[in-house]
N, C-alpha and C positions, 0 to 999 in steps of 0.2 A: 513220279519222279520226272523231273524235266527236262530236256534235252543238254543240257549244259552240267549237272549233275551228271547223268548217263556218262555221258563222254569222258569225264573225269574219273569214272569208277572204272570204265572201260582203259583210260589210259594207266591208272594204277594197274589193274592186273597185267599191264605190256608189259610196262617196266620192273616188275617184277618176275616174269618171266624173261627178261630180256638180262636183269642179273642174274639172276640161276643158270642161264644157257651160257653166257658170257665166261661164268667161273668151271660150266662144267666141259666148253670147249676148249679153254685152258689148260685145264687138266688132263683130257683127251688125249692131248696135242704131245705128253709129255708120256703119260703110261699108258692107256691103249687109244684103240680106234672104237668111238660108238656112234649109232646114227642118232645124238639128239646133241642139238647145240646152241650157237646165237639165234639162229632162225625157227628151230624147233620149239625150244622151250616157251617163246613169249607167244608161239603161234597155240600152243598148249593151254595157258595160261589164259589166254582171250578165248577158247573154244570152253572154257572155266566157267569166264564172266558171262560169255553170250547163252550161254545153255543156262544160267542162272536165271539169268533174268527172261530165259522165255519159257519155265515151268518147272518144277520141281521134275515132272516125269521127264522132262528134253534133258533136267543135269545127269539123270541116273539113266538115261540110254547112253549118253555123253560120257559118263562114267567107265560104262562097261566097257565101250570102245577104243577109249584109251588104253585100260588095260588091256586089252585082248592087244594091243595097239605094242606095249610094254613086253608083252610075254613075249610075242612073236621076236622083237628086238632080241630080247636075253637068249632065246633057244637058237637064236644066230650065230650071235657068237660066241669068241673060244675063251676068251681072257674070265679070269676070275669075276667073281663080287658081281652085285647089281642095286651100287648107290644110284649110276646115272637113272637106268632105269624107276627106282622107289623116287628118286628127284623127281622127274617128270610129270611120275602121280600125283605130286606133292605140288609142282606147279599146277596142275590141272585146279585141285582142291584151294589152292590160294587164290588163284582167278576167279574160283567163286565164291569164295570169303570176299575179295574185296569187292565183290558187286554188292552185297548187304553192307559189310563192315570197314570199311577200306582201312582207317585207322588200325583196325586190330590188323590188317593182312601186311600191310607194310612193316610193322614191327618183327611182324613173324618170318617173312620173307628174307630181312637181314637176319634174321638171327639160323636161319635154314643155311643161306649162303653161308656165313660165315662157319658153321660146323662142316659144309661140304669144302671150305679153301682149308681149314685145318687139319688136314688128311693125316700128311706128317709127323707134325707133333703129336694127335692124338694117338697115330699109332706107333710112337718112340714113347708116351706116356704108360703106356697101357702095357706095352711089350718088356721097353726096358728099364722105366722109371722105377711102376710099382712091382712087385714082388706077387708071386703065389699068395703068400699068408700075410701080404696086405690085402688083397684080395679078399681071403677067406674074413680076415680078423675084421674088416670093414663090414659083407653081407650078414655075419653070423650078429655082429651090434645093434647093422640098422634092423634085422627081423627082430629081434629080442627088442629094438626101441617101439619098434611102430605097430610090435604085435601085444607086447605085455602094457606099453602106456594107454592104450584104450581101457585096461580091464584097470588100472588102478586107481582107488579112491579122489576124487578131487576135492578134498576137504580137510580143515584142519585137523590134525593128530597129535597125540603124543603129548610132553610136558609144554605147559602153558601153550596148547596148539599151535604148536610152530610149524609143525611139520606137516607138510602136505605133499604125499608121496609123486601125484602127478607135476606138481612144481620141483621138486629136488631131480626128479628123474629127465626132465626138460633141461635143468641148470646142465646136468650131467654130461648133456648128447651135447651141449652146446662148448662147453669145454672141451672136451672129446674132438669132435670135428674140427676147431680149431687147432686144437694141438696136432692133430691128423695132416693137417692143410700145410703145417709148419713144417712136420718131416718130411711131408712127399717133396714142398719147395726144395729144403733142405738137397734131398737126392736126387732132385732134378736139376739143379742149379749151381749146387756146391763147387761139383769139378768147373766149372768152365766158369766161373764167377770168384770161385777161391772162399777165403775162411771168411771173410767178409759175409756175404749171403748166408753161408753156412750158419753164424753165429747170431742175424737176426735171424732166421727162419726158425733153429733148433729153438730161441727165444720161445718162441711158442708152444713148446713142447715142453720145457721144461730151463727156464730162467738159472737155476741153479745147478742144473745137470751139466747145462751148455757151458757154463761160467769155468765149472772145473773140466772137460774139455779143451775150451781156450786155453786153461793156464798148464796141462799139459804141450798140446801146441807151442804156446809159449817157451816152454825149455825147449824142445824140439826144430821151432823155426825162426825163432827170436820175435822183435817188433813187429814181423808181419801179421799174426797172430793177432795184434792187441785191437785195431779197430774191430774183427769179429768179437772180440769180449769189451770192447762199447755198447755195440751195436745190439746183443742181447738185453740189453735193458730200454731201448727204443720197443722190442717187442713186448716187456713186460708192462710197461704203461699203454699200447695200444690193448692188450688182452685183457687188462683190468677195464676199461670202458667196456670194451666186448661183453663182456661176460656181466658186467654192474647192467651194463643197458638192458640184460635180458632180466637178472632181477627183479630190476628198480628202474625204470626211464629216468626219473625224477632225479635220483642218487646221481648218473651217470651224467645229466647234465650240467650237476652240480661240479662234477670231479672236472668234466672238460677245462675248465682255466688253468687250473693246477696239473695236468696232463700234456696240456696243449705247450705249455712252458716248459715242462721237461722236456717234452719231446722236440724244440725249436732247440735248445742248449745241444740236447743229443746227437740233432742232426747236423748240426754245425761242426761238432768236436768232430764226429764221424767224420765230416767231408774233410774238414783239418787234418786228421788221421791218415784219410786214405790219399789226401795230397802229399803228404811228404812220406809216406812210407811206401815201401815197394812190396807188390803186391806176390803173394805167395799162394801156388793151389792146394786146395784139400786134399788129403791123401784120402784112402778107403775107408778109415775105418768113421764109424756111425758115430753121430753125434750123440743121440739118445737113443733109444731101445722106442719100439713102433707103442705112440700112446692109444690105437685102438684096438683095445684087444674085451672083453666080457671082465677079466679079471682087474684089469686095469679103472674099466668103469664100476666098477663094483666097489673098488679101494677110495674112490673118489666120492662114489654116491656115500660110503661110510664116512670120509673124511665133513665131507659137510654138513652130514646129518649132526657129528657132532660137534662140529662147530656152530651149527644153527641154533642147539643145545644149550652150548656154554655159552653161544653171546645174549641168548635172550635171558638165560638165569642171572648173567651176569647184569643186563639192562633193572632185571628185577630186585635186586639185592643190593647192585650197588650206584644204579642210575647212568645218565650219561659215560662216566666213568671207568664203571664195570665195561661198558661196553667198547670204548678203547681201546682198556687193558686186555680184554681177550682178541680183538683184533690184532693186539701188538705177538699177541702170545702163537697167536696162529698163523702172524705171518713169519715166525719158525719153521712153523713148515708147509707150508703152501699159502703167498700171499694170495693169490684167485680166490681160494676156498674162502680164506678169512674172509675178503671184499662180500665176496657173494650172501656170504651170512650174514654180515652187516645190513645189504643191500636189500636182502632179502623181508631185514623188520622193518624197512621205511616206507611208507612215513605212517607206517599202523600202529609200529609199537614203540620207534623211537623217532625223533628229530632224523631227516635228510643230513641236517649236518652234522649228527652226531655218528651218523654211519659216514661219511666223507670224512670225518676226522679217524674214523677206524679204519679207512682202506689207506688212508694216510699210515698209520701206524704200523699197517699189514708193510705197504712198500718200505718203509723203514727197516724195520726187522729181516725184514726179508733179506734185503741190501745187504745187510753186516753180515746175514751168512751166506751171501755170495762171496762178501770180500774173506769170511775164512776159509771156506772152499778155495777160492783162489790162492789163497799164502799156502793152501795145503799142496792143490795143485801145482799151483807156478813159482811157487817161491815168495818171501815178505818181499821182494822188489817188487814181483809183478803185483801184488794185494797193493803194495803202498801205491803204487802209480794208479792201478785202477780208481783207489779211492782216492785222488787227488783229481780225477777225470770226473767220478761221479760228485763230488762236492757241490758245484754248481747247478746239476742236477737236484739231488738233493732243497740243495735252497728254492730253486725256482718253483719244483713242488709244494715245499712246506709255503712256503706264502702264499700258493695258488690257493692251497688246502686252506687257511687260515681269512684267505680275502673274505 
């Protein structure tokens, strides 16, 4: 390595000790007193790089010494916790990653600071966002995903092999976590943002849960209400790419033009919406019921399987067509599910654009009984206005879908 190199690897591990110290002196400054800081941390950092590069045995006597270095700090002092301390280590360890790897240590380095400036939030996230039995219902899904999906078949099953238990179980987690990601927003953002955030976020949970919601809302707080049930259908067309892309790449990049255009009409009506309307905050109660739970992925993993069913008998019996028509039929009740099934035969057992015209047909269907939810919820004014909002939506997907 050359002397100009050298130096450059050497100056990565400063400056990356030099932000760790920077953000943990910061913080210091504000909730306790620790001894490591600007001057510690990048001195840390560079005794990383330098012990690196003069032996593997200089980094692990180097190693030990910091720690020992570490512990003495923590058994000092009185205040709780020992991120600064584990930092420090972590500095040590990146000074010597970046004398081999520099590229990989800079990434890692911002991405270390930036979890040590998010103190706050993570722990308003954690304490008062999520819940016990979010909690629970989140660990209990991902053991059940990451321990039963090793052990299941990866290969076609079932009628005309459609069904591949380790792909539907994949689709599953991946809905799932989405919809999970929707609520937590939801309850982290609701109050302090209003029905608006509320109503995209719940989007993702459950398009049609959320819609009747709003149209409660609606008799309850009037107009301020309606952009959160715009704005529900903004998350419905991003969660259909979502979830198409994990199917089908192919499908989803098909869908992008027709998505891409609802979603420009959406976000315009929203900003329209939220300009002249005065904004109102969410009260307590939940928009949708928490989508990760075992039982919840269970009714989902069922709902697809048969949908994956009826649209490929339908592919078989009645062609192009057939497969449409149970697209249109299933997005009844869950346009995702239908997409996905659709998404799922392309382009092995039907046309890309024959499943693009079936997540089409899903969103359609689906629509009409958001808008009867809604007359049921909010009344025929709020149903007729919603679908006088969603019309141009509507159009700008069907020609995307049709381009």
């Amino acid at each position: 390595m050359n002397t100009a190199v050298a130096l450059g690897h050497l100056a990565t591990a400063l400056a990356i000790g030099l932000l760790l110290g920077v953000e943990r002196e910061h913080d210091n400054a504000r909730d306790s007193v620790r001894p490591a800081g600007s001057r510690t941390f990048p001195l840390i950092a560079l005794a990383g790089a330098v012990s690196a590069a003069v032996s593997p045995i200089a980094l692990g006597v180097a190693l030990v010494a910091v720690a020992a270095l570490v512990i003495a700090w923590y058994l000092r002092t009185t205040e709780p916790g020992a991120t600064t301390e584990i930092a420090a280590i972590t500095a040590f360890l990146l000074g010597a990653l970046a004398w081999q790897r520099p590229e990989l240590a800079v990434p890692v380095g911002v991405v270390v600071a930036a979890l040590l400036a998010a103190k706050r939030p993570l722990h308003r996230f954690a304490r008062k966002v999520v819940s016990d039995q979010d909690v629970r219902d989140a660990m209990v899904l991902f053991v059940v995903a990451f321990v039963v999906l090793p052990l299941l078949p990866d290969r076609p099953l079932g009628p005309y092999g459609v069904l591949n238990p380790t792909r539907v179980w994949w689709l599953v987690i991946a809905v799932t976590v989405i919809g999970w990601a929707g609520y937590v927003s939801a309850r982290a953002f609701g109050q302090r943002w209003g029905l608006l955030v509320t109503g995209f976020a719940g989007g993702f949970v459950s398009g049609s849960a959320t819609t009747a919601v709003m149209g409660r809302k609606y008799r309850a707080v009037g107009a301020a209400a309606f952009p959160g049930a715009v704005a529900v259908n903004l998350a419905t067309l991003a969660q259909i790419v979502a979830v198409t892309a994990v199917a089908s790449p192919p499908v989803a990049l098909r869908l992008l033009p027709a998505i891409g255009a609802g979603a420009v009409v959406l976000l315009v009506e929203v900003a329209w919406l939220v300009w002249r309307t005065k904004p109102a905050e969410a009260d307590d109660e939940p928009v949708v019921g928490r989508p990760m739970s075992i039982k919840a992925a269970l009714v989902l993993a069922g709902i697809l399987v048969l949908f994956l069913v009826i649209t490929r008998t339908a592919a078989e019996w009645l062609g192009g067509g057939g497969v449409v028509a149970a697209g249109a039929l299933g997005g009844l009740a869950d346009a995702h599910a239908a997409a996905i099934a659709a998404a799922s035969l392309a382009p092995q057992s039907i046309p890309v654009h024959t499943a693009v015209l079936a997540c089409g047909a899903a969103l359609a269907t689906n629509t009409v009984v958001k808008l009867v939810l809604a007359a049921v919820a909010g009344g025929p004014g709020f149903a007729v206005k919603l679908a006088a909002w969603l019309a141009p939506v509507v159009v700008a997907v069907a020609l995307g879908v049709a381009w």
